[in-house]
C-alpha positions, 0 to 999 in steps of 0.5 A: 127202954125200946128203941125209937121206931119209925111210925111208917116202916117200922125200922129204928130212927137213925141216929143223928149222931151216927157218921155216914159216908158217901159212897156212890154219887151219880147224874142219873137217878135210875142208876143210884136206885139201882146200886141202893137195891144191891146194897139193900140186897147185901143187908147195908142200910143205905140213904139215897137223898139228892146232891143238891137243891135243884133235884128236890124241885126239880125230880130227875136234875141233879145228882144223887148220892149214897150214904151208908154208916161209917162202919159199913163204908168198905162192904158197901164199895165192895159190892157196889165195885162187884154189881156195876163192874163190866164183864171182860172182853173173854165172856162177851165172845160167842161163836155162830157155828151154824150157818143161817137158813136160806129162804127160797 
């Protein structure tokens, strides 16, 4: 029997008995859609949903949160610690060896 697929984009129905973990919570929405696309990136299917009542009627107040299925919880704070780690103090450094142009 085919699996149940979902009339919008075609992808199977989640199972509701399938255990999903929360890995990455956030205040801002802009940041958790950004780590949902370096997830969807890697091929973890993850669902961003809001951490409380307050962001569904009120868009943009409220946490949201990430889940993904248990089994891929360890991969998804793997590249969720690899795309929202800050680069070391080392590679920011540059030096300007030119001097500036003067104007007349």
């Amino acid at each position: 029997m085919p699996e149940p697929r979902d009339s919008a984009g075609g992808r199977p129905r989640p199972d509701p008995d399938e255990k999903l973990v929360k890995v990455f919570d956030s205040e801002d929405e802009s940041e958790a859609l950004v780590v949902k696309g370096l997830l969807d990136s890697a091929g973890i299917d993850s669902d961003l949903t809001a951490a409380s009542m307050v962001q569904d009627t009120f868009p943009g107040l409220g946490g949201m949160i990430i889940l993904v299925r248990e089994e891929d919880a360890e991969s998804a704070r793997n590249v969720i610690a690899e795309g929202t780690s800050l680069p070391d103090d080392d590679t920011a450094e540059f030096q300007i060896t030119e001097e500036p142009e003067q104007k007349p």
